[in-house]
N, C-alpha and C positions, 0 to 999 in steps of 0.2 A: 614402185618404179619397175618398168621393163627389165629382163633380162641384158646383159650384153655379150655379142656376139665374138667370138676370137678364133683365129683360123691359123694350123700350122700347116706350111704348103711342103711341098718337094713340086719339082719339074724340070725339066729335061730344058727347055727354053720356054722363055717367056713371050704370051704373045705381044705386048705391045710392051715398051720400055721402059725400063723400073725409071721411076721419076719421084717427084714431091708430090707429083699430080697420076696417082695409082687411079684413082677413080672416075672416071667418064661417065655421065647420066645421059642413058640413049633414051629413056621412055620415064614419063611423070606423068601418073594418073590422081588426083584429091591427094591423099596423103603416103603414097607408095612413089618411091622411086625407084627404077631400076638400071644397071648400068652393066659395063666392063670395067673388072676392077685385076689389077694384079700385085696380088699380097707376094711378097719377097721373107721366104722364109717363114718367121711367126709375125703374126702380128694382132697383138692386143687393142683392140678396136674400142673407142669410149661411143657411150650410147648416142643415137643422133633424138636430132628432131623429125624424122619422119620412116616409115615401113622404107627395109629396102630389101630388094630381091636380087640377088647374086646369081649368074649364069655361071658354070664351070666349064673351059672350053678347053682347057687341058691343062695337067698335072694335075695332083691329091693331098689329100692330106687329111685334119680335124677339124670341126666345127664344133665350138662348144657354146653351151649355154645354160649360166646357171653350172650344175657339175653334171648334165648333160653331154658327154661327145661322142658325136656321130663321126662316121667316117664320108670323105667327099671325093668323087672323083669327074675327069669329062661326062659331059650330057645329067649334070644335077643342079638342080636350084637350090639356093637356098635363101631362107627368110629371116632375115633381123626387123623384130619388131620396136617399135622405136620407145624411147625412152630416156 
């Protein structure tokens, strides 16, 4: 089984508005999706069915994976592999 991905944010303001619906898919390539997502504080992410690439467009925080954590901040990608 894949990794899965979990992110603790900080920010200043959010860009689009905390909802049920954080996640918006702007681009689907075969089995990559990619969106605007905005995590509210932590949040522990369960694995998907497909690659997704996260754009960071402001505030920071951790990305971890596995006992992997990186740090994240504006103008970074990041890749959850799907599982």
């Amino acid at each position: 089984m894949a990794p899965e991905g979990k992110t603790d944010t900080t920010s200043s303001a959010p860009i689009i508005p905390v909802s049920d619906e954080r996640f918006s898919e702007i681009l689907r390539h075969g089995s990559v999706s990619a969106g605007i997502y905005a995590p509210h504080e932590s949040d522990e992410q369960e694995s998907h069915p497909d690659d997704r690439i996260y754009a960071v467009l402001n505030g920071s925080g951790f990305f971890t994976v596995d006992s992997n954590r990186q740090p994240f901040g504006p103008n970074d990608l990041l890749f959850a592999e799907a599982g």
